[in-house]
C-alpha positions in Angstrom: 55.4 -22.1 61.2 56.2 -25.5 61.1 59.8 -27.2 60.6 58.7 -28.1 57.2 58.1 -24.9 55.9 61.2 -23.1 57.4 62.7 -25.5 55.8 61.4 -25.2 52.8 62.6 -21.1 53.0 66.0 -22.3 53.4 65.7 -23.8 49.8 64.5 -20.9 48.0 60.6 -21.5 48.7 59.3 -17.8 51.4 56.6 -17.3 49.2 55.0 -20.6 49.2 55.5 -20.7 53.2 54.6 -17.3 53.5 51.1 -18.2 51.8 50.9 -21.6 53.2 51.0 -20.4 56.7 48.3 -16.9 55.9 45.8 -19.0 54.9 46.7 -21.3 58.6 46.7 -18.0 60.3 43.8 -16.9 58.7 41.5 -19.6 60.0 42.7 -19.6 63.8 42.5 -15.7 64.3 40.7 -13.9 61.4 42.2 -11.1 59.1 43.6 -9.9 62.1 46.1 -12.6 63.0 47.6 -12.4 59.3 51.0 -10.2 60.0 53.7 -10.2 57.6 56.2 -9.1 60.7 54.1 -12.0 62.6 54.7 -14.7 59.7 58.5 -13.6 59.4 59.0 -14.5 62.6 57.0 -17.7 62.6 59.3 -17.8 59.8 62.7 -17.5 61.7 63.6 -14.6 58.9 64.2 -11.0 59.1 61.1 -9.0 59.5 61.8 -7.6 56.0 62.2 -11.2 53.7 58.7 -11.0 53.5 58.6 -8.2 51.4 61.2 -9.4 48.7 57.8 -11.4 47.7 54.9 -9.2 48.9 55.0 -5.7 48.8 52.4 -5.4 51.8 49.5 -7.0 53.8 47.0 -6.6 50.7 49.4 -8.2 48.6 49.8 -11.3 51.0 45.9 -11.2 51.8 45.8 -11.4 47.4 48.1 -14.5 47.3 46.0 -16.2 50.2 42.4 -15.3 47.8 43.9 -16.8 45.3 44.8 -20.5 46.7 41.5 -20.2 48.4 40.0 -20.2 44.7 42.8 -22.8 43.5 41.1 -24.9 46.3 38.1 -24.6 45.5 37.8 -24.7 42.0 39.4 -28.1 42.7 37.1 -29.1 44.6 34.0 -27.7 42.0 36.1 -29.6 39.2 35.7 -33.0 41.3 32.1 -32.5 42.2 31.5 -31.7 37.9 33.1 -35.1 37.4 30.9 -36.8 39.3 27.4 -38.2 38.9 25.7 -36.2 42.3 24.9 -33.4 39.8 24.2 -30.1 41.1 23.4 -31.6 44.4 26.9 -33.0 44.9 27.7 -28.9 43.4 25.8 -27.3 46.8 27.3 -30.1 49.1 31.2 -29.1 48.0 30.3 -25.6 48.1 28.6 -25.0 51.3 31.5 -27.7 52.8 34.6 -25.3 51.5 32.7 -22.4 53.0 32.0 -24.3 56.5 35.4 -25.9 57.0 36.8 -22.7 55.7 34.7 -19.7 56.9 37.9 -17.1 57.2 38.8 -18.3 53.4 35.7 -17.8 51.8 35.0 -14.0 54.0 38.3 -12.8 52.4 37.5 -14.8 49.0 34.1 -13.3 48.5 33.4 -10.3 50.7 36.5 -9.0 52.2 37.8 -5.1 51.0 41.4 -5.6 52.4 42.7 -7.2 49.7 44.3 -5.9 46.3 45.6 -8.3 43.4 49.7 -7.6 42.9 50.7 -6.1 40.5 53.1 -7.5 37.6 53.5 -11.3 36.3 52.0 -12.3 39.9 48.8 -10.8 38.9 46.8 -14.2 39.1 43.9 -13.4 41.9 41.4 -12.4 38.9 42.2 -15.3 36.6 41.7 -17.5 39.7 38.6 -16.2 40.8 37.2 -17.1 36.5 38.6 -20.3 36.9 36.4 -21.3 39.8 33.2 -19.4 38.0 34.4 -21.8 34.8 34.3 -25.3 37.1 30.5 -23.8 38.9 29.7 -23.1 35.1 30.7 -26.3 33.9 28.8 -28.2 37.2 26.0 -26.6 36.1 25.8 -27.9 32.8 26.2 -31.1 33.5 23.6 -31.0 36.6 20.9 -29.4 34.3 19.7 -31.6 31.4 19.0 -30.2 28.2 19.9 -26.8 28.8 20.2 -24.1 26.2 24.3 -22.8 24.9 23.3 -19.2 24.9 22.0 -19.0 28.2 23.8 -21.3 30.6 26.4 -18.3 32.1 22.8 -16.7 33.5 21.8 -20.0 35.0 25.4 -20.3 36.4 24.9 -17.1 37.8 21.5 -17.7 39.2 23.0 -20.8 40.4 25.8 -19.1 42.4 23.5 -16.5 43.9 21.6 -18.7 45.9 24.2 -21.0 47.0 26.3 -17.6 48.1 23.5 -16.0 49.5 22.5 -19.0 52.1 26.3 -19.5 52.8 26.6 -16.3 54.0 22.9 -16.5 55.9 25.0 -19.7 57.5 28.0 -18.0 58.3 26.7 -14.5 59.5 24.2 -16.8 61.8 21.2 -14.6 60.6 19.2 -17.7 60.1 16.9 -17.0 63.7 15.7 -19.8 65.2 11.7 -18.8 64.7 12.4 -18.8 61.4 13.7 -22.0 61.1 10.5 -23.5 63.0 12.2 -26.1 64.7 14.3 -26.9 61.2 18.1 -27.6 62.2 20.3 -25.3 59.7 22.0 -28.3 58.8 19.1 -30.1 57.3 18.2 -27.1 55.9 21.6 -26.6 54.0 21.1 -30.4 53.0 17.6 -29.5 51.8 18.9 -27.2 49.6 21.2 -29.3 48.0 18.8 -32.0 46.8 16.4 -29.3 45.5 19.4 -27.6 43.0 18.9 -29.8 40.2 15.1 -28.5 40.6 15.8 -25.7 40.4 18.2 -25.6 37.6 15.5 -27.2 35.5 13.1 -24.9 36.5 15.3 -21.8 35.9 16.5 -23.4 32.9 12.9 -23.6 31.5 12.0 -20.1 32.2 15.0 -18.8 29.8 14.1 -20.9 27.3 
């Protein structure tokens, strides 16, 4: 835990350092390094502060989700502002994922984590507000797409950017059947044939 965020305890702010270093912790040693006795001491408080914020591991594991979804939907509402389109979409996407592997497991496919209960409940409203800014990428990257339909394309959309992540991250991509293709241009490959795709999709709903 850094000097900043002990600190930042000492004036009233556990739960943001508490969070702030899970989601550190995360990254370096997997689900398995994320301790709340672990991050108390980091902490320099009494293994039992933790839990005037968190009322176990699942509930810190929650809080973690949901600033990996703040995080990223920040980073889907830059790439909607943009003019890449749905290319610039796949490049922020598959980037989050890479640079944050641990984050987006626990985001997307982890079972160890449970929203909190209470006022702090926000994990589910987090996760809609990312779907919201891919939703809203999408109908800006695909040109005259139809209102009624565009939460299937979204959908369609997300499916095969999530599914290749995870081919990346689980490393089942084998090399014979990349023939000689590096992942990476493959990923960037994938990208630039969104929009594509989007139109095609788009036209098939119509």
């Amino acid at each position: 835990m850094s000097r900043k965020s002990k600190a930042n305890y000492h004036h009233g702010d556990l739960r943001r350092a508490l969070v702030d270093e899970a989601c550190a912790a995360l990254e370096r040693e997997g689900l398995e390094g994320v301790s709340l006795r672990k991050l108390a001491a980091g902490a320099g408080v009494s293994h039992n502060a933790p839990y005037r914020h968190f009322a176990d591991r699942a509930a810190l594991l929650a809080a973690a989700a949901e600033q990996g979804f703040a995080d990223l939907t920040e980073r889907l509402d830059k790439a909607a502002s943009g003019t890449g389109g749905l290319t610039t979409l796949a490049e922020t996407y598959f980037a989050f994922a890479r640079e944050r592997p641990q984050m987006y497991r626990l985001m997307f496919t982890s079972d160890e984590i449970r929203p909190p209960s209470g006022p702090e409940a926000n994990l589910s409203a987090t996760s809609r507000q990312t779907y919201a800014a891919l939703r809203e990428a999408v109908l800006r990257g695909v040109p005259d797409r139809r209102s009624d339909h565009h939460g299937g394309l979204a959908a369609l959309m997300w499916g095969a950017l999530h599914g290749f992540t995870m081919l990346l991250l689980d490393r089942r991509l084998q090399p014979w059947m990349l023939e000689g293709v590096a992942e990476e241009t493959l990923r960037d490959a994938l990208g630039r044939a969104m929009p594509a795709f989007g139109r095609a999709v788009d036209a098939e709903l119509a």
